[in-house]
C-alpha positions as CSV (number, residue, x, y, z in Angstrom):
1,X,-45.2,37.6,61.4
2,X,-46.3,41.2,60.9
3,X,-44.3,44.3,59.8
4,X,-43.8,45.1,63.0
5,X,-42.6,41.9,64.7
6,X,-40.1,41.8,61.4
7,X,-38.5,45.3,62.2
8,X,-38.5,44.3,65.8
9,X,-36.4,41.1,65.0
10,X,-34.1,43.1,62.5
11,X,-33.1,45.7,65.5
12,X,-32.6,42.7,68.3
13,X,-30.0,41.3,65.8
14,X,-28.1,44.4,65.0
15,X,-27.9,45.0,68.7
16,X,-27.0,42.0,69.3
17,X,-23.9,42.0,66.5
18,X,-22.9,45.9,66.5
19,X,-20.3,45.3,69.3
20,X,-18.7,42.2,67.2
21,X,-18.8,44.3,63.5
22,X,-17.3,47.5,65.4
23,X,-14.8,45.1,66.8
24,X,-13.8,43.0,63.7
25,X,-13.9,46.6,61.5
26,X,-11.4,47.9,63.6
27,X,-9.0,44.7,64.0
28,X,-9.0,44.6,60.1
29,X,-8.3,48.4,59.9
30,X,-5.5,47.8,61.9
31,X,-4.4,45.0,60.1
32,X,-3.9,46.9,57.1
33,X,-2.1,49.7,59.2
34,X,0.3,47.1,60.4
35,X,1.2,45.2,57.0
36,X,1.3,48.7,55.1
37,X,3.6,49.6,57.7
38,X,5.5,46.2,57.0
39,X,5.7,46.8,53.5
40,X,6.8,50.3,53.6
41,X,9.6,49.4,55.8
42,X,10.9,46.2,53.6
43,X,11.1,48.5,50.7
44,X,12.7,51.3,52.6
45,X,15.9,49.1,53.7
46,X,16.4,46.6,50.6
47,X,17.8,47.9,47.3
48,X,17.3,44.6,45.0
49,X,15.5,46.8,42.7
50,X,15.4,50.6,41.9
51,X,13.7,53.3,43.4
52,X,10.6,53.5,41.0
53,X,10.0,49.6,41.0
54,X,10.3,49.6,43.9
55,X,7.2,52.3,44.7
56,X,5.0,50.3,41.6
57,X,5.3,47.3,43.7
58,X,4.5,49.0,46.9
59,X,1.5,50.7,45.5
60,X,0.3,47.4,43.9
61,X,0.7,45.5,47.2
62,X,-0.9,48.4,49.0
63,X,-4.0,47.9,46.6
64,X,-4.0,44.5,47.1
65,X,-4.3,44.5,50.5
66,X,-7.1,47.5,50.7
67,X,-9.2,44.7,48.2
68,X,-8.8,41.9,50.3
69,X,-9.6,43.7,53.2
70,X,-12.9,44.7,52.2
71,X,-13.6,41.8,50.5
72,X,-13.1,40.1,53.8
73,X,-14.9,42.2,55.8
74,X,-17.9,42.1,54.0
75,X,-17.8,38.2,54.3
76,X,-17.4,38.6,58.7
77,X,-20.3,40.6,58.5
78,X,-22.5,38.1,56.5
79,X,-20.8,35.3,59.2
80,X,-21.8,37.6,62.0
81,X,-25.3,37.1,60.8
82,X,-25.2,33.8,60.5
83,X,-25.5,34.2,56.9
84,X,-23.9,30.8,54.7
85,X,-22.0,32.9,51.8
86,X,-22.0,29.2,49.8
87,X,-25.8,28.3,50.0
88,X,-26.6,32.2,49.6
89,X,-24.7,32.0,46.3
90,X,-26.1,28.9,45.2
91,X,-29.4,30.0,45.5
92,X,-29.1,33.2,44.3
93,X,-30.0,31.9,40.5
94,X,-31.1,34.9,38.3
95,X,-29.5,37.6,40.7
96,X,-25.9,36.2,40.6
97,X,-26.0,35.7,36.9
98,X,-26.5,39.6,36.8
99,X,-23.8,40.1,39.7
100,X,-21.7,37.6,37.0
101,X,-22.5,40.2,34.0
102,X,-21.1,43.1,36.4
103,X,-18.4,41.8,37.7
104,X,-17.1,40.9,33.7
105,X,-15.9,45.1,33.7
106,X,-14.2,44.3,37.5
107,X,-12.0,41.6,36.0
108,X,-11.1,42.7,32.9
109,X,-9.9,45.7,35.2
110,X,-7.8,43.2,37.5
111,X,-6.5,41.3,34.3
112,X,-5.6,44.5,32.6
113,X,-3.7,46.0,35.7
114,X,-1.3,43.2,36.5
115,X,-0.4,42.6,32.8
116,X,0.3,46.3,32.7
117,X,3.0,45.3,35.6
118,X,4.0,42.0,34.1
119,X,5.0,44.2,30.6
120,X,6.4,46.9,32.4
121,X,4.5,49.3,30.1
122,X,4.7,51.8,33.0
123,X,5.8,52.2,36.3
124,X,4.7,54.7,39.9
125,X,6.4,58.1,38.9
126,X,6.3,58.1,35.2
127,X,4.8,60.5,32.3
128,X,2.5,59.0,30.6
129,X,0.1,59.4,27.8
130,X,-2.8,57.2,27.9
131,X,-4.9,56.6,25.1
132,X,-3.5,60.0,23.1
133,X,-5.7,62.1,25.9
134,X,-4.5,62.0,29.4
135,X,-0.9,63.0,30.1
136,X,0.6,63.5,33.5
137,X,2.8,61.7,36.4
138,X,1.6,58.1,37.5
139,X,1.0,58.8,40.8
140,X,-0.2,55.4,42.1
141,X,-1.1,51.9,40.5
142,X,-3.5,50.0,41.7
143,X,-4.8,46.9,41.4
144,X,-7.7,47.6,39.0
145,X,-7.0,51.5,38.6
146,X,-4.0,54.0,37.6
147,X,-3.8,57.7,39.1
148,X,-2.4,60.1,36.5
149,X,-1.9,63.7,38.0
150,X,-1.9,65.7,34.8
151,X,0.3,69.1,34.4
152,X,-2.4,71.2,35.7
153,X,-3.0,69.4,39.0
154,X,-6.0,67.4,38.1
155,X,-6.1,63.8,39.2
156,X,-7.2,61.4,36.2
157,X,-8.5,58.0,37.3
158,X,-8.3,55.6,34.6
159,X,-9.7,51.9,34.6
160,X,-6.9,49.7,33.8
161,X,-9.7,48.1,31.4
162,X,-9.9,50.9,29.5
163,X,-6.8,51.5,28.2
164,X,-5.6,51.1,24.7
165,X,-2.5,52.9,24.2
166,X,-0.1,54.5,26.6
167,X,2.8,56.5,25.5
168,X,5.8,56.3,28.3
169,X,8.1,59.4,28.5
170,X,10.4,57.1,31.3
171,X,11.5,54.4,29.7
172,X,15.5,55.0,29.9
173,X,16.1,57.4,27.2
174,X,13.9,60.0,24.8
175,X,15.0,61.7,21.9
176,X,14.5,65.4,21.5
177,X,13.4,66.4,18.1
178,X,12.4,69.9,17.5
179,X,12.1,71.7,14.2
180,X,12.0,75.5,12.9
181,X,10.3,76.6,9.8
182,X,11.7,79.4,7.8
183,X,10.9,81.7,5.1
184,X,10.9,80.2,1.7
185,X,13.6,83.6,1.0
186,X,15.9,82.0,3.4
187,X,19.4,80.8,2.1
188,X,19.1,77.3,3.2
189,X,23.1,77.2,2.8
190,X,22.8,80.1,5.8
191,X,20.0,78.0,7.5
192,X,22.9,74.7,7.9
193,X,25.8,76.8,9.0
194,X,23.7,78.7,11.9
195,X,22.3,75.5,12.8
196,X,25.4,73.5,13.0
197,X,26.3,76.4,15.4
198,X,23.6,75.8,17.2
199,X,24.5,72.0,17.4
200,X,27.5,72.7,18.6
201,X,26.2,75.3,21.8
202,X,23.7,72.8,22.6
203,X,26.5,70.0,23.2
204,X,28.3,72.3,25.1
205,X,25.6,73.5,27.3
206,X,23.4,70.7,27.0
207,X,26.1,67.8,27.3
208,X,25.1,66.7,31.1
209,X,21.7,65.3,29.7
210,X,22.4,63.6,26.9
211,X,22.7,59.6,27.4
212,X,25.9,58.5,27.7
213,X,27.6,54.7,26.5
214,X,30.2,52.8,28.9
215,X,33.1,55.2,27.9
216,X,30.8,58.4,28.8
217,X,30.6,59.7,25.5
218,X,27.5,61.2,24.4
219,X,25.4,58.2,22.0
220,X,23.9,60.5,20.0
221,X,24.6,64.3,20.5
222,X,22.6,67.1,19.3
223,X,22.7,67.1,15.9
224,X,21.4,68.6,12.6
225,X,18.9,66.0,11.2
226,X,18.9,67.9,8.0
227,X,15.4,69.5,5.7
228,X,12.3,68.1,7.6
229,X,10.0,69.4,4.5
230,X,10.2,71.5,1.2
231,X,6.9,73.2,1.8
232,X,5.9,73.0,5.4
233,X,2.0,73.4,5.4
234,X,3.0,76.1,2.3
235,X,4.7,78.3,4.3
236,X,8.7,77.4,3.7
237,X,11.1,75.5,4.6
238,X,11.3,73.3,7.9
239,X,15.1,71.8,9.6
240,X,15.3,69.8,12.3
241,X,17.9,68.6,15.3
242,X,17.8,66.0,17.1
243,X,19.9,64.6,20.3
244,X,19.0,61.2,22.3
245,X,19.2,62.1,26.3
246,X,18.0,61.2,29.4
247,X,14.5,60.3,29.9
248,X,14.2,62.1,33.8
249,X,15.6,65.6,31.8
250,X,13.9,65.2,29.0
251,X,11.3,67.9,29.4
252,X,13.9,70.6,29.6
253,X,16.4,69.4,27.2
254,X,13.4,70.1,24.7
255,X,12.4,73.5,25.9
256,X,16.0,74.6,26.2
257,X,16.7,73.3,22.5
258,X,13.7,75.4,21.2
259,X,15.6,78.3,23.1
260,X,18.5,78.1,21.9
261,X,17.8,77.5,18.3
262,X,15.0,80.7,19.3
263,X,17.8,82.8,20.4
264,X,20.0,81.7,17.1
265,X,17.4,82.8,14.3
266,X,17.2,86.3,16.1
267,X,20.6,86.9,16.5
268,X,21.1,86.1,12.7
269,X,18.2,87.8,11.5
270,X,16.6,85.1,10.2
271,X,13.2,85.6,8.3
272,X,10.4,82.7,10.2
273,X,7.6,81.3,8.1
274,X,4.3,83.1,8.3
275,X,0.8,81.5,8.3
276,X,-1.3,83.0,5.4
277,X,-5.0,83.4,5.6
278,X,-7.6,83.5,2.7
279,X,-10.3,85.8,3.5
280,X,-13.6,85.3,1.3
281,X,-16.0,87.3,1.3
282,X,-20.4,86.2,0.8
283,X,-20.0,86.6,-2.7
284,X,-16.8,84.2,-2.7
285,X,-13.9,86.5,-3.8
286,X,-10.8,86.6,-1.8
287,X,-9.5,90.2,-0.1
């Protein structure tokens, strides 16, 4: 059989099978339409669970389904042709030990994801720092991948394989500790009482997001940890406050802390620490 007879052969067949691949591409499209649909609307009118497991275990099934759905089309088409998936594999000998090699990073990725689910290390509408680098809002979990969209709008892909630590900004409460660092010529009696003040505005103002016991009352209110550091990289002395609140309100508890303690050391006149630089010059003395 010549070249031309071969490519002659090859076209008769995909003629021949185009209809049925069009056909069973479209019935499995559908067929993912339909169960999405399905899933959607199960979550939509049950509340076992809460809102955010709920859309982890959406997105999760969602992937799910998109695999096998490939998978299985690709597996039609080889049966379109006639093609017997078992005795291909079988023979395959070097070239599906090298497909084996491959598909090691594919299932560490599977692995990975659904332990991340099993652990409940993170869930669909977090913040999230994975491995110290990419922070943002998991915006979908799939089966072998998460989708972090990061504060400025870019969408991070990350193999599930691949991560080593993540840090979870959602996981029922967060503490806000922020510190101030003040010249070494500050009274640190002076420091304590305008702090205290401060302590007590922020419970005032701030009192809606702090987390709350069975009674309602505040488990740890904003409070003045005390002297952080003597010498704060040698430029004075450093105090801190801290106050355990709400994870979902976190982010702006902790900027409106640094405001308020901002606004406090201006009001009061209070002298901040300032960062000294050691100028050399070539011949190595100091200006």
């Amino acid at each position: 059989m010549n070249t031309k007879e071969i490519l002659a052969f090859i076209k008769s067949v995909l003629e021949t099978n185009t209809a049925q691949i069009i056909i069973g591409g479209i019935t499995i499209f559908a067929l993912v339409i339909v169960l999405r649909r399905i899933i959607r609307s199960f979550f939509k009118r049950t509340r076992f669970i809460d809102d955010k497991k709920e859309k982890t275990i959406e997105s999760m099934l969602n992937s799910v389904i998109k695999y096998v759905a490939t998978i299985g089309f690709i597996f039609y088409i080889l049966s379109v042709f006639e093609i017997e998936v078992g005795s291909m594999l079988a023979g395959a000998g070097v070239l599906g030990i090298v497909i084996g090699f491959g598909a090691q990073s594919l299932m560490k990725d599977l692995f990975a994801g659904i332990f991340l689910l099993y652990e409940k290390q993170l869930q669909q509408g977090d913040w999230i720092k994975v491995n110290h680098t990419f922070e943002g809002l998991v915006e979908e979990i799939g089966f072998r991948v998460i989708k972090v969209r990061q504060w400025s709008g870019t969408l991070v892909t990350i193999s599930s394989g691949q991560i080593q630590t993540i840090e979870n900004y959602n996981m029922n409460k967060m503490r806000v500790i922020e510190s101030v660092t003040v010249s070494f010529y500050e009274d640190p009696k002076k420091i304590f009482l305008i702090l205290e003040q401060t302590c007590e505005r922020l419970n005032q103002e701030l009192g809606s997001y702090l987390k709350k016991d069975l009674t309602g009352s505040p488990i740890e209110p904003f409070t003045l940890y005390g002297m952080g550091s003597l010498n704060d990289n040698y430029r004075g002395y450093q105090y801190t406050i801290t106050g355990l609140c709400e994870d979902l309100v976190y982010f702006t508890a902790a900027k409106e802390t640094r405001r308020m303690m901002a606004e406090a050391m201006f009001e009061h006149g209070i002298q901040m620490a300032e960062q000294h630089i050691d100028m050399r010059t070539n011949d190595g003395n100091k200006e």
